[in-house]
C-alpha positions in Angstrom: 0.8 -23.8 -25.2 4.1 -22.9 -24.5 6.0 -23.9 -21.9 6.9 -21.0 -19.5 10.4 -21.7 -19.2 11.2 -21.5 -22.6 9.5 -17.7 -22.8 10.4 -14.6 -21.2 9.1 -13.6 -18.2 7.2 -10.7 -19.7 5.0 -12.9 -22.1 4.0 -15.7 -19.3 0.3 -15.5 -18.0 -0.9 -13.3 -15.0 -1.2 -16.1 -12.8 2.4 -17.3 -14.0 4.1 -13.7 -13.3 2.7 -14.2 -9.7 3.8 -17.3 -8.7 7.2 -17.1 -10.4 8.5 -13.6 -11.1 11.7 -12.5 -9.3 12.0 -15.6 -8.0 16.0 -15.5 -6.9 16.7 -18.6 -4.6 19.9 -18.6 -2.8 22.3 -21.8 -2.8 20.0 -23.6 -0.8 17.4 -24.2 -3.4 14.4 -22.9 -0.7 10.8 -23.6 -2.3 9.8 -20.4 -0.6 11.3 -17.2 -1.1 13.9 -16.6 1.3 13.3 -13.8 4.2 16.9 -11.7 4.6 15.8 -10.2 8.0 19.4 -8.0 7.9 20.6 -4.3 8.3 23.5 -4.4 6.0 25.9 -6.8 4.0 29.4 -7.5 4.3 32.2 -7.7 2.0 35.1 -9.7 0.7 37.5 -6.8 0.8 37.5 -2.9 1.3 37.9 -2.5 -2.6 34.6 -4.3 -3.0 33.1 -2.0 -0.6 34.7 1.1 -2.6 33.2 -0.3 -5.7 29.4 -1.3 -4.1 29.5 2.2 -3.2 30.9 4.0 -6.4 27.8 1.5 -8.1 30.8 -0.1 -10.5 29.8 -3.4 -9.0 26.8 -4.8 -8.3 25.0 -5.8 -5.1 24.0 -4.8 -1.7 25.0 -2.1 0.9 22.3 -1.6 3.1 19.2 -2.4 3.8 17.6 1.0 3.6 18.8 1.0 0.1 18.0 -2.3 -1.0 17.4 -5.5 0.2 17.3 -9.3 -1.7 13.8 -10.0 -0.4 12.2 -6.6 -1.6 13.6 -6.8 -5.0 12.0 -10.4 -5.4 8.9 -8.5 -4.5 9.7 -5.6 -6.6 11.0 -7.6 -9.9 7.1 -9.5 -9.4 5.2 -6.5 -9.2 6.9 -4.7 -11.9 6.6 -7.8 -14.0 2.8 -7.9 -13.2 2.3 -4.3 -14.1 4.3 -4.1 -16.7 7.1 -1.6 -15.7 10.5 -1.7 -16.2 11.0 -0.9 -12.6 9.8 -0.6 -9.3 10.5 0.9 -6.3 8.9 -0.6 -2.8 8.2 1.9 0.2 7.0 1.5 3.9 3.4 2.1 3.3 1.2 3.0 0.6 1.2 6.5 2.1 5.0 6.9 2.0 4.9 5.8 -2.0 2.4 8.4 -2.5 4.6 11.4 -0.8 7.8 10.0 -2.7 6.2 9.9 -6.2 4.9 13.4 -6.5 7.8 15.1 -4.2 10.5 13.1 -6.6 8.8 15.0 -9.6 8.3 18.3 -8.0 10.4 21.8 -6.8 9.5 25.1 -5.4 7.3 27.2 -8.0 5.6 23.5 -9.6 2.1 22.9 -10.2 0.0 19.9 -9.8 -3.3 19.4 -10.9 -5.0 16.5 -8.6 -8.7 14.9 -9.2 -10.8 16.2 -6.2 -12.2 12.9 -5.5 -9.1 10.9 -3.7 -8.9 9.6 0.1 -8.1 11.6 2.8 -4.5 11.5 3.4 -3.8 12.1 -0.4 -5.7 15.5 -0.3 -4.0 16.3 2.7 -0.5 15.9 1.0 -1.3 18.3 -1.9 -3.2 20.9 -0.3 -1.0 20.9 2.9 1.8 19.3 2.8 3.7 20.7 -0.7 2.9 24.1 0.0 5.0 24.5 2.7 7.5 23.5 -0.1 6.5 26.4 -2.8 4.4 23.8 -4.7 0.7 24.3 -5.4 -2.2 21.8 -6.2 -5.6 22.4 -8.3 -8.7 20.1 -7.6 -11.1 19.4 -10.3 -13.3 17.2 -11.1 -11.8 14.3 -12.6 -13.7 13.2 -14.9 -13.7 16.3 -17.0 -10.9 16.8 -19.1 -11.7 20.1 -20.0 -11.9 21.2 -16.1 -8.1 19.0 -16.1 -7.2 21.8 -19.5 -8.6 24.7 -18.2 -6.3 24.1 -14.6 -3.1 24.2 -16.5 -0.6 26.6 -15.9 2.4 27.2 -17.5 4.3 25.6 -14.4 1.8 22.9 -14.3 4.7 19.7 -14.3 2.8 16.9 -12.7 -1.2 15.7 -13.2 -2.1 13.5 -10.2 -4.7 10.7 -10.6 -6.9 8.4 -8.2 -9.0 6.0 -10.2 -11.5 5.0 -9.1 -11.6 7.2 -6.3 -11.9 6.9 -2.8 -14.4 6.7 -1.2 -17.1 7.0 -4.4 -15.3 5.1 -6.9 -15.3 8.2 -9.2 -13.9 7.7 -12.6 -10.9 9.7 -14.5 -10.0 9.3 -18.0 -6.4 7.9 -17.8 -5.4 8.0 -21.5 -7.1 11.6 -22.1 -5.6 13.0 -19.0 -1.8 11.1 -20.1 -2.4 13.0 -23.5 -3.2 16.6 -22.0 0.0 15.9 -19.7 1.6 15.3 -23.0 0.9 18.5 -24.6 2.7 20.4 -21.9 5.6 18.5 -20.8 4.0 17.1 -17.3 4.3 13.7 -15.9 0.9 11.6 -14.6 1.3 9.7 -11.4 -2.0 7.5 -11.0 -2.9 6.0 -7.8 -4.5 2.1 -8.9 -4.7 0.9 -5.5 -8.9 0.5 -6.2 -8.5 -0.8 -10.0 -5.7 -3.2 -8.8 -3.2 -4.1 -11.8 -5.2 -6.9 -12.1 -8.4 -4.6 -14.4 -5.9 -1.4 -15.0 -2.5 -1.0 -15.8 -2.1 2.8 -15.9 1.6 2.6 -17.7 -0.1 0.8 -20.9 -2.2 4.0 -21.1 0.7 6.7 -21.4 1.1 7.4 -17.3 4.7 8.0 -16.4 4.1 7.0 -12.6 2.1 4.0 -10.6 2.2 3.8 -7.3 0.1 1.4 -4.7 -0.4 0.9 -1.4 0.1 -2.7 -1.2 -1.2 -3.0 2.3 -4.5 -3.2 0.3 -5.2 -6.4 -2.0 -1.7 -7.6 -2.7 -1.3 -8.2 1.2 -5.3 -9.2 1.2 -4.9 -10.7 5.0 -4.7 -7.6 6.6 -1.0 -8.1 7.8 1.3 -5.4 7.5 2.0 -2.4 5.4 3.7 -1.2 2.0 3.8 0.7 -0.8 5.3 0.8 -4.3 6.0 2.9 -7.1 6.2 1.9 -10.6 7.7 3.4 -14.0 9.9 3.6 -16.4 14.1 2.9 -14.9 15.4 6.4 -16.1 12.9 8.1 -14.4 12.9 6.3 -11.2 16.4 6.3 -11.1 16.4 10.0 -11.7 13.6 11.2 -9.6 13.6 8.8 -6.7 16.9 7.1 -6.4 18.6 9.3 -3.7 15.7 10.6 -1.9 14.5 6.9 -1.2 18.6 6.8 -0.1 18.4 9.6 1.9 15.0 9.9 3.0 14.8 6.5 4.4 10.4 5.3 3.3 12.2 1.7 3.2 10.0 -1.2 3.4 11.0 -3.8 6.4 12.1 -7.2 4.4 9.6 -8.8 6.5 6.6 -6.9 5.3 8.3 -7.1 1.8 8.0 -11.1 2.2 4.1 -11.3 3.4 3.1 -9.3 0.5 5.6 -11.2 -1.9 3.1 -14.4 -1.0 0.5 -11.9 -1.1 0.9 -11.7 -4.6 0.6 -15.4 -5.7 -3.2 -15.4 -5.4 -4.1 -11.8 -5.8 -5.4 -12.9 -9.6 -7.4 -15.4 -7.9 -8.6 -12.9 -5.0 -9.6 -9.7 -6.7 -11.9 -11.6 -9.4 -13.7 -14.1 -6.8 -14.3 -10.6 -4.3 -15.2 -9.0 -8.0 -17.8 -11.1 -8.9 -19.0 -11.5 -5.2 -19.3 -7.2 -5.5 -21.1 -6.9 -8.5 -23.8 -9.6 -7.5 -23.9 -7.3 -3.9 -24.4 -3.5 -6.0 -27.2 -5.0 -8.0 -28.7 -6.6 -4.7 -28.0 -3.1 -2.6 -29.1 -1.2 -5.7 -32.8 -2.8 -5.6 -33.4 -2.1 -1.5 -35.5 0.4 -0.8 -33.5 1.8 2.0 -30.3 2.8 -0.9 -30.5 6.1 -2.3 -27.7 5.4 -4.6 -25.5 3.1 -5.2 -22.2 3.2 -7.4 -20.2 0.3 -9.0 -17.9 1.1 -11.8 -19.3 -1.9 -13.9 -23.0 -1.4 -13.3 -24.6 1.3 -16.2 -25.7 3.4 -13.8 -22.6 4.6 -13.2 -22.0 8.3 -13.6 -18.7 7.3 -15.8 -19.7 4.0 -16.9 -18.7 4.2 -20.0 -14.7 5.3 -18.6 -14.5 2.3 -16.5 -16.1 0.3 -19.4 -12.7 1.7 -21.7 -10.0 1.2 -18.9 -11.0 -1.5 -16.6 -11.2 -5.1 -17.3 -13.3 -5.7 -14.2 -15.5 -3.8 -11.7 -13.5 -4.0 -8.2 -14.2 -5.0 -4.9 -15.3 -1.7 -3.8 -18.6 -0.7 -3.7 -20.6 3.1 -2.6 -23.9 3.3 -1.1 -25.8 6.0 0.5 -28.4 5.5 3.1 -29.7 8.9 3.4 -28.1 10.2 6.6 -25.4 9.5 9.2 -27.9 8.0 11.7 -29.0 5.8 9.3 -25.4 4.9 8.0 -24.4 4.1 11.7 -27.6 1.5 12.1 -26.5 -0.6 9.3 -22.9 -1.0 9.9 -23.3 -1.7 14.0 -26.3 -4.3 12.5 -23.4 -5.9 10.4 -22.8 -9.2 11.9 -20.6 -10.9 9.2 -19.1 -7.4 7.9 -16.7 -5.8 10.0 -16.1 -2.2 10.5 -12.8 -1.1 9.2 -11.4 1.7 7.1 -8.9 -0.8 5.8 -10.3 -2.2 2.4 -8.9 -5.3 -0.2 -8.7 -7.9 2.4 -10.0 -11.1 2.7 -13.1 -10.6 5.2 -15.6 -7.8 3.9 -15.3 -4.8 5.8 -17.6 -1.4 5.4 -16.5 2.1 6.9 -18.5 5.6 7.4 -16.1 7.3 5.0 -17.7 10.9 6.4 -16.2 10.4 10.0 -13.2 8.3 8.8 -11.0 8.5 5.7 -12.1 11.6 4.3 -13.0 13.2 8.2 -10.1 16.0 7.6 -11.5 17.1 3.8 -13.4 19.9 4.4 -17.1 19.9 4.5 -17.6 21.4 1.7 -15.4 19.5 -0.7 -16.6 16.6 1.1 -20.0 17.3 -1.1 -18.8 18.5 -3.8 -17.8 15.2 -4.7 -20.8 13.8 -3.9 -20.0 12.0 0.0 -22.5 12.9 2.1 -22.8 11.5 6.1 -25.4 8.9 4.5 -22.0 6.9 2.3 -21.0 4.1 3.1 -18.3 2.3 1.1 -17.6 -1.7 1.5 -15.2 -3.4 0.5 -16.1 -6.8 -0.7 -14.0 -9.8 0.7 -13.7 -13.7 0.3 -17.1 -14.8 2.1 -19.8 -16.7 0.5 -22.0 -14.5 -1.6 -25.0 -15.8 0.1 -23.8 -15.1 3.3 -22.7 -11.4 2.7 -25.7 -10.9 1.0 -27.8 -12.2 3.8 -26.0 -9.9 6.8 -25.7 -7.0 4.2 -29.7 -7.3 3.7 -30.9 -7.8 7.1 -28.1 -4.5 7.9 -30.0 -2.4 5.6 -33.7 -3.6 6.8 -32.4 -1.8 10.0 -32.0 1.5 8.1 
């Protein structure tokens, strides 16, 4: 094997990239990364200043711009995904609004999967318009409903994969290729796949983005958010508004989920195979109506996440019948907490109905399939036996 300091970053293993990309210790030789908790930097004269500013020499100005500690976390993340750059924001949220508003103007069209969490609808059906920018919904695992949506001012094609709350599937590579045809970019949002089973850019998607608050911080500490892509484009599309704008992450936050990132390998396959062993469990009850697991057959797109994802994720969609019912099993849950937050460490199930997706309308709400009975739980770093123990005795309470 060879030996990772002789190869380039790039070609090292997964768990390599995470415990040594962008790596940049000061003159103190620090085993862990160091924390630059500052505002702004100085300089050795005003001409250095003039020339940081102009961009003829490198280095930093200001935290809002750039910061040592983030790039370590960005350099690692990029190197993980596979991009040539990355850009980190306050909160998954925040990298959402700055990747499709950096490839948008007044008269554009976006075409969106209808299946995505709550605050990502809310952007594209409430949010752009006020901007002249309209959104299409379809179902997102049709690529013909994705063709017949296009207009010709159709410039970006927005994807959540699996979705929230349902885990519904999207055809990456056949969507990338439609987006192709016309000249539109493809932003995917892999916060559920994780770049551990999908890496979107390998694919043909221009745009990645993440909120990182989810499995690369996996402790449930702070927030953040990144976005992912080739440098050209990011430097054209979200250079100045992320100067401007201000969606910085704090250098702190940057730090926790820079550790974050040396196990996430290690986390989101132990939660994975924890998951999988739960759906088939869950799927045999006869208090489940339905349960959905990308990796299990009975998927509705089985065979999509079979093509694209090297692994079935930590999430996992049940239905219990009703919202009574629903309510029972998660206030029986004695290990499992209740939390809309999902990727972390301790297993946590939400009511997605009168949580995440409470502001979709009713009727979209069933469209894609989430009715008051769903419940989706995301699967964390407990013993199998023990979650499958609390998450049995949960739905005898049905």
């Amino acid at each position: 094997m060879a030996d990772p300091k002789n190869t380039k970053p790039e070609d090292w293993e997964t768990a390599t990239k995470l415990i040594r990309g962008g790596v940049n210790r000061s003159s103190y030789g620090e085993t862990a990364e160091a924390l630059y908790l500052t505002q702004g930097f100085v300089y050795e004269s005003a001409e250095q200043a003039d020339a940081r500013f102009a961009g003829d020499e490198p280095g930093y100005v200001y935290s809002r711009y750039a910061n040592p500690t983030n790039r370590m976390f960005e350099e690692r993340l990029a190197l993980l995904e596979g991009a040539e750059t990355c850009r980190s924001a306050a909160s998954g949220m925040a990298a959402v609004a700055m990747a499709v508003q950096g490839l948008l103007k007044a008269g554009d069209h976006m075409i969106a999967g209808r299946a995505m969490f709550g605050s990502c609808r809310w952007i594209a059906a409430h949010w752009l318009p006020r901007f002249g920018v309209e959104s299409s919904f379809v179902p997102g695992f049709d690529i013909e409903a994705w063709r017949n949506a296009v207009r010709p001012n159709t410039k970006l094609m927005f994807i959540e994969t699996p979705a929230n709350p349902l885990l519904e599937m999207t055809d990456i590579a056949a969507v990338c290729e439609l987006a192709r045809e016309i000249g539109a970019k493809v932003v995917v949002d892999n916060v559920f796949a994780t770049p551990i089973f999908t890496q979107p850019l390998k694919l043909g998607a221009d745009i990645v983005v993440y909120s990182a608050t989810k499995h690369i911080d996996g402790g449930g500490r702070v927030l953040g958010g990144a976005i992912l892509g080739a440098t050209d484009l990011i430097e054209e599309a979200y250079k100045d508004p992320f100067r401007h704008l201000g969606p910085s992450l704090s250098p702190f936050n940057a730090w926790v989920l820079l550790k974050g990132l040396e196990t996430l390998d290690l986390r989101v396959r132990a939660q994975t195979a924890t998951a999988a062993r739960l759906a088939d469990v869950m799927a045999e009850h006869p208090k489940v109506k339905r349960t959905v697991y990308p990796s299990r057959k009975d998927h509705p797109q089985y065979e999509i996440a079979k093509k694209q994802m090297s692994g079935g994720s930590n999430l996992i969609a049940f239905d219990v019948g009703d919202a009574a019912a629903a309510f029972r099993v998660l206030n029986a849950l004695e290990l499992v907490d209740i939390s809309n937050n999902l990727g972390d460490a301790k297993s946590m199930a939400t009511h997605p109905w009168t949580t995440t997706h409470r502001s979709t309308p009713e009727e979209e709400r069933l469209a894609i399939g989430l009715t008051d009975g769903c419940i989706r739980l995301s699967v964390g770093l407990e013993g199998a036996g023990d979650l499958e123990r609390d998450i049995l005795q949960a739905l005898d309470k049905a």
